[in-house]
Structures are given as C-alpha cells and as structure tokens.
Backbone as JSON, one array per atom type, in Angstrom:
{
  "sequence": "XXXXXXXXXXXXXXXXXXXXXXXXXXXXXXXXXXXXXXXXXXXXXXXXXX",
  "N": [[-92.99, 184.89, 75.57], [-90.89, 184.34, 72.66], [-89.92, 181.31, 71.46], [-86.68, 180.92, 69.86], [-84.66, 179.1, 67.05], [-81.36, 178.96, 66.98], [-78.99, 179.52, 64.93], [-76.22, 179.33, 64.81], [-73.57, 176.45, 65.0], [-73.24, 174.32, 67.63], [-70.6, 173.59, 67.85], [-66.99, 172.85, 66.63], [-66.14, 171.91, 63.29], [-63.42, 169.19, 62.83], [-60.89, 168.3, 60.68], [-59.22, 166.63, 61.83], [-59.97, 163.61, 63.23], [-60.03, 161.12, 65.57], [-59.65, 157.98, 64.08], [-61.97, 155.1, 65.08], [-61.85, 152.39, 63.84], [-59.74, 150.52, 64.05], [-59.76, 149.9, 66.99], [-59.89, 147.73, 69.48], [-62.17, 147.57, 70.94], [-64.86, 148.07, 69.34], [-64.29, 146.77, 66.74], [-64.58, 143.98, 67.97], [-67.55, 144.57, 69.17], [-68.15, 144.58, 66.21], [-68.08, 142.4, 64.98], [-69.57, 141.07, 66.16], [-72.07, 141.74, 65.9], [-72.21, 141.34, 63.16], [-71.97, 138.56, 62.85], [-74.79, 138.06, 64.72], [-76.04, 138.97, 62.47], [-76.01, 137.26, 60.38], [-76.73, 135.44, 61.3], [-79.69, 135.54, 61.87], [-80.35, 137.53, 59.94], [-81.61, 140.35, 57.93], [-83.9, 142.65, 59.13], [-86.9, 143.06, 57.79], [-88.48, 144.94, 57.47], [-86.23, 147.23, 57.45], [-85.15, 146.75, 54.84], [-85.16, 147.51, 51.46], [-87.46, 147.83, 49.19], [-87.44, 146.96, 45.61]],
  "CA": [[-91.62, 184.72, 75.09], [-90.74, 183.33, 71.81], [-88.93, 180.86, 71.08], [-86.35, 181.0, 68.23], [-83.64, 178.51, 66.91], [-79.84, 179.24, 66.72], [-78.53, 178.94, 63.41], [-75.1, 178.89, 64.96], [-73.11, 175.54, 65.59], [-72.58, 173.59, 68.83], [-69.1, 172.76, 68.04], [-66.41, 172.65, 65.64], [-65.63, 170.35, 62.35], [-62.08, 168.77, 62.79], [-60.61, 166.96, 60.06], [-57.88, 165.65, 62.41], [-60.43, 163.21, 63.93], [-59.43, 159.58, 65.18], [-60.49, 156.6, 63.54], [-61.79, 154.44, 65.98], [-62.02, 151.4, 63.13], [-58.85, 149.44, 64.27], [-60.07, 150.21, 68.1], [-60.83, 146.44, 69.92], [-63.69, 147.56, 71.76], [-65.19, 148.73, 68.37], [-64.06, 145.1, 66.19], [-65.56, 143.06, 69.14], [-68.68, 144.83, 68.36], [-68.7, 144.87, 64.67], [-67.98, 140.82, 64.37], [-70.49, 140.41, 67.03], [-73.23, 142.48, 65.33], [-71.71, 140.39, 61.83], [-72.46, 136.96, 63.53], [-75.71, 138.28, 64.95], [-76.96, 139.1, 61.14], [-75.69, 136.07, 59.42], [-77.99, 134.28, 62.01], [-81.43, 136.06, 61.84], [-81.05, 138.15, 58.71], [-81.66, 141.28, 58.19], [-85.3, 143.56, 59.49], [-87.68, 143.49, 56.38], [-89.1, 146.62, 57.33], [-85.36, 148.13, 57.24], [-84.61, 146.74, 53.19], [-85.75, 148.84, 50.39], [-88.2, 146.85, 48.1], [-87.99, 147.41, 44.35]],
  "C": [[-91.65, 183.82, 73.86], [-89.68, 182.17, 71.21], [-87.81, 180.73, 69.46], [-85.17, 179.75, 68.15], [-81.91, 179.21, 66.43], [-79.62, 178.67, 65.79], [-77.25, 178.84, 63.29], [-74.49, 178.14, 65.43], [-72.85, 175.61, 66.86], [-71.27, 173.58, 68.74], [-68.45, 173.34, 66.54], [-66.01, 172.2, 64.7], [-64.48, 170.3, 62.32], [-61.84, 167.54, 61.68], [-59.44, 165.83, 60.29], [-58.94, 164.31, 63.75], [-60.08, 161.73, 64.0], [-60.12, 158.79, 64.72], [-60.48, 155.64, 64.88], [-61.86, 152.36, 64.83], [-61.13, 150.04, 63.46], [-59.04, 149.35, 66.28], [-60.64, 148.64, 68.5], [-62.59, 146.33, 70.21], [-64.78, 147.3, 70.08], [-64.87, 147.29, 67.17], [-64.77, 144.19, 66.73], [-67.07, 143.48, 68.53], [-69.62, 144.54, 67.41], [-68.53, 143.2, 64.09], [-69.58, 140.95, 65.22], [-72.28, 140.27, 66.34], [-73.36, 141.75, 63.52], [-72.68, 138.92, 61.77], [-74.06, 137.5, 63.91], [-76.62, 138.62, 63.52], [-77.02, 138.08, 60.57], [-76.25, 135.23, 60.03], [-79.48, 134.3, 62.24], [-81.32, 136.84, 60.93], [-81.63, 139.4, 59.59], [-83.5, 142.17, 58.76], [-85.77, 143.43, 57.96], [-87.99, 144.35, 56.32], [-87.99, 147.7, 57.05], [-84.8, 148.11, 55.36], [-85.82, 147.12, 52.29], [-85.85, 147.86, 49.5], [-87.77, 147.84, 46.58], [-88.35, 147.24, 43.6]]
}
C-alpha cells in the first residue's frame, strides 16, 4: 500500500475569528512571560547574529 498525502485542507479559513488579545487568561500570561525575559534575557541560540 502506498502512502500518499492529501492536498486538501483540514478545515476552513474564517476571517470572523476572535481575538483572544484583551482575554485575562492570555494578559496574565503575556506579562508573566514579559517579567520572565526582563529577568534572564533572551536564548542566544534563538537571536540572529549579524
């Protein structure tokens, strides 16, 4: 048996999708993860030398 790939989508693109940006859970988070950089800095291996 061979296997083949589907070249037709999972799903649908909606451009009525919610913003979760003003969402608590999702703020809580994004300070947390804020505070957690501004105290150990960022991965060296993740910033792009030039």
């Amino acid at each position: 048996m061979k296997n083949t790939i589907k070249s037709q989508p999972k799903g649908k693109v909606s451009k009525d999708v919610k913003s979760y940006g003003n969402d608590p859970y999702f703020q809580k988070k994004a300070k947390e993860s804020k505070a957690f950089l501004e105290k150990h800095g960022f991965p060296e291996e993740l910033i792009i030398k030039k």
